[in-house]
N, C-alpha and C positions, 0 to 999 in steps of 0.2 A: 586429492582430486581438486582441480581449480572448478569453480565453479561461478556460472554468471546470477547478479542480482537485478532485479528490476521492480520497480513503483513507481507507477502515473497515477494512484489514487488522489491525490492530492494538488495542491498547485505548486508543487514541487515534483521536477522530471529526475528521477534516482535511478541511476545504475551503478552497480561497483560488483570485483573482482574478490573471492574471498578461498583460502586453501582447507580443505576439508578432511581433516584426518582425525587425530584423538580429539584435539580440538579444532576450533574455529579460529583461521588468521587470515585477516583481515587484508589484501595485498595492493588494492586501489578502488577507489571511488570518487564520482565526480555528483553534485547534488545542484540542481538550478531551479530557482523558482520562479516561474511564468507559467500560470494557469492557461495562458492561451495557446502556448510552443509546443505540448509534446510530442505533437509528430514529428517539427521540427526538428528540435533538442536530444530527443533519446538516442538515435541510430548514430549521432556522433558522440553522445556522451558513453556510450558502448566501445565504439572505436578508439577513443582518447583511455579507454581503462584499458583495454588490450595491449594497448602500444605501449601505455607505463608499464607492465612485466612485460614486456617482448613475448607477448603470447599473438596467435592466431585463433580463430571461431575453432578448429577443428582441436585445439588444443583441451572444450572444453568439455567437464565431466558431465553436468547438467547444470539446469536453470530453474531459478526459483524466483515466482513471481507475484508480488501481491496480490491480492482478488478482489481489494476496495476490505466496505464498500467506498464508493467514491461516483461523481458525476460520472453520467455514460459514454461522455466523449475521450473525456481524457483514460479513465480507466481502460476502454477499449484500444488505446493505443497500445498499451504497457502489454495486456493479453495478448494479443495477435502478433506483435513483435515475439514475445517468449515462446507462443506458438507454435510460429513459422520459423525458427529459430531452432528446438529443441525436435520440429518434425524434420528439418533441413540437414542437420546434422545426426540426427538419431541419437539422440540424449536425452533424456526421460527431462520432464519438466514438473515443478513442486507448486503446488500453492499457497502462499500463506495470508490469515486476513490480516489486512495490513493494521489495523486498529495494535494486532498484538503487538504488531514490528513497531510500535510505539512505546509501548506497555514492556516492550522487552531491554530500551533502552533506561527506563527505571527501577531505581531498586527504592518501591515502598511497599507495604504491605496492605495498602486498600488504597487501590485505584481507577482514575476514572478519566477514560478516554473520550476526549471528544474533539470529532477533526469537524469541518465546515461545508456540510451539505447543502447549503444556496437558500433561497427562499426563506431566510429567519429561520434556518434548520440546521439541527446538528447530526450526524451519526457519534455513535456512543456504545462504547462498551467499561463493563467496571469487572475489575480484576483483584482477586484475593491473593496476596503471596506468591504474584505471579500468573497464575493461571485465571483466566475468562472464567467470571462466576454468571456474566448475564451481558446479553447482548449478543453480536450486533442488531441495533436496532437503532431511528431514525425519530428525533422528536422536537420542538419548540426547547430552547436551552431553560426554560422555566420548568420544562417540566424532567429536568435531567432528576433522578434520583440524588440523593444527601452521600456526601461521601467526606474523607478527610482533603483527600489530593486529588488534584484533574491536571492532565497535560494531553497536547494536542493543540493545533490552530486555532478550533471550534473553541475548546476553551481559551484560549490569547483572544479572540476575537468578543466572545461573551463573559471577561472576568469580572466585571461587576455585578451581573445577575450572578456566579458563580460563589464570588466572594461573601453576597449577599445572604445565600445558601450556607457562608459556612466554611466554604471548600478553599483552600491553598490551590494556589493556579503557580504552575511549574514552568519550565522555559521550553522541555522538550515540545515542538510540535510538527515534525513531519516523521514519517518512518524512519527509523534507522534500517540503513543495508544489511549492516554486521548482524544486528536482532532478526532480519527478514533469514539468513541462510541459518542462525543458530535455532530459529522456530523449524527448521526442515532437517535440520542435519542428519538426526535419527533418521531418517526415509533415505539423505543420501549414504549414509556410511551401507545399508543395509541393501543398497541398490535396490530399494522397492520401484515396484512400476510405476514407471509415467501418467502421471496424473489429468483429467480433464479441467480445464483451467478455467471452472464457472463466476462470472464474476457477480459481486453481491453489490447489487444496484439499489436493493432495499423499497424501488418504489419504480413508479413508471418515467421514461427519459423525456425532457420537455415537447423536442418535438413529437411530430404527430404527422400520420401522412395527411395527406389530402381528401379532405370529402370529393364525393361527387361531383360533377361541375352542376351548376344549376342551372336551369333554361330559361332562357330568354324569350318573352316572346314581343310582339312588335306590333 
């Protein structure tokens, strides 16, 4: 089953093309980093992975798309694409947080994710042999818990407080594709139902509407 992948958690716009059978193989992917482009970026970097196997949309089994967390703009791009996409064509659509699709492209046995949530903040999760022992959750890189290993942006970005701690800082830091459809596979081999695709914001988005106007008087 070919199947489409997607992640705007990051400042990195991810889609790629991967075939889903006993195992996972990997058939195209295109990865760009411009925190400001994803709406830009994604709908053609979808197109440019289709065209490398001569496939079409209708060609595909389902979609699997990270959930963050991650800022609310660009994250929201990534959902609502795989959304309208998977409701468009009637293909069940997968979620996965993308912290794991990090944690999936390494292989240690205590690790600690953390990508670059804005404001002097990181999001962070830590992982035992694989599997999410704690997190996701959103903090000051001082107060990330002690670990051996961290990878992720957030750690590239705070590896001296990191280091400081103790911690080995790794190169890996945005999602892997491949790790994003192999966290889903089991759901797709099984053709479980189409999932709702909530994404983990972890706090509230900067903007804000508008108060009230205030009155003038004269």
């Amino acid at each position: 089953m070919l199947v489409l992948a997607i992640d705007t958690s990051s400042a990195a716009v991810i889609a790629a093309l991967a075939e889903v059978g006993d195992d996972v193989q990997p058939r195209s992917s295109r990865m760009t980093v411009n925190a400001k482009a994803h709406g830009e970026l994604l709908a053609p970097s979808i197109a440019d992975c289709l065209d490398e196997v001569g496939a079409k949309p209708r060609d595909l089994g389902a979609i699997v798309a990270g959930l963050g967390p991650g800022p609310f703009t660009g994250l929201r791009v990534g959902l609502v694409t795989a959304a309208a996409m998977a409701d468009a064509l009637g293909v069940p659509s997968y979620g996965v947080c993308s912290l794991d699709a990090i944690a999936g492209a390494v292989d240690e046995p205590e690790l600690l994710v953390a990508t670059d949530a804005r404001r002097k903040e990181v999001y962070w999760a830590a992982y035992r042999d694989g599997h999410r022992v704690d997190g996701p959750a959103v903090c000051r890189p001082a107060d990330l818990p002690r670990g051996r290993s961290a990878s992720g942006a957030g750690a590239s970005m705070y590896a001296d407080i990191l280091r400081g701690k103790g911690i080995a800082v790794l190169d890996e830091q945005y999602p892997s594709a491949d790790a994003l459809v192999r966290c889903a596979a089991d759901r797709i081999r099984a053709r479980a139902s189409s999932e709702q695709l909530v994404p983990l914001y972890l706090r509230r988005p900067d903007a804000v509407p508008p108060g009230a106007a205030k009155s003038v008087t004269q």
